[in-house]
C-alpha positions in Angstrom: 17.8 11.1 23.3 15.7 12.5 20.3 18.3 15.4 19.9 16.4 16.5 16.2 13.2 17.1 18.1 15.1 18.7 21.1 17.0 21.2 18.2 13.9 22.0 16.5 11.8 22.9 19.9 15.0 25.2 21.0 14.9 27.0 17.8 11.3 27.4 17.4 11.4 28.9 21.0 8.8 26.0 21.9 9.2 24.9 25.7 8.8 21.6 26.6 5.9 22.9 28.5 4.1 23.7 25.3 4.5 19.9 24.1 3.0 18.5 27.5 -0.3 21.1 27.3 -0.9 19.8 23.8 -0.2 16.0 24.8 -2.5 16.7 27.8 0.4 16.1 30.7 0.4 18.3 33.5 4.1 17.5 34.7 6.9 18.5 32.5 9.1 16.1 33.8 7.0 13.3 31.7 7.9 15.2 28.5 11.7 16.0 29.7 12.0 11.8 30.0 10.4 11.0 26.5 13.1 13.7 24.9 15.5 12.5 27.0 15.1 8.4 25.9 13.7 7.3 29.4 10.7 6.7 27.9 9.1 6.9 24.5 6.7 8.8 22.6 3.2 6.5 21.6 3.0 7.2 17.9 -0.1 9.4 18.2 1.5 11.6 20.5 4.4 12.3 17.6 2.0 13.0 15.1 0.7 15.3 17.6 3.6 17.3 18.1 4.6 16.9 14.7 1.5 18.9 13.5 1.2 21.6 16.5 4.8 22.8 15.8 6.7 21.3 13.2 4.4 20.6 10.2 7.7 21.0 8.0 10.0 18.3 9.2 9.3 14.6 8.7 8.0 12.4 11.5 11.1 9.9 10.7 13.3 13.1 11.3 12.0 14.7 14.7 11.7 11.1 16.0 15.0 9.4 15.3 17.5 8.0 17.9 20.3 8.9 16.3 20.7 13.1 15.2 20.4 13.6 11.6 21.4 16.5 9.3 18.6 19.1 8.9 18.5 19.9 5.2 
């Protein structure tokens, strides 16, 4: 589970919704299974995210498997 990226969206008020219009997906579920560790995020679609909504956090941050400490 990428539980930094699913902490930022909830307090940036950003649905996961949001993340699938600007990835292009049409079915929520697909982003819901990418946060959730199903299945992973392709690099470009991190960067993505990263610069729509969180241009202040690192890539290495957002992404990681394991939750880190938000400074």
């Amino acid at each position: 589970m990428l539980k930094n990226l699913e902490v930022a969206l909830s307090e940036k008020k950003i649905t996961r919704s949001q993340v699938a219009s600007i990835l292009g997906y049409t079915r929520y579920a697909t982003i819901s299974d990418k946060i959730e560790g199903k299945t992973t995020f392709s690099f470009d679609e991190a960067l993505k995210i990263k610069r729509a909504f969180f241009p202040e956090y690192e890539l290495e941050f957002l992404f990681a498997k394991e939750e880190l400490q938000i400074a």
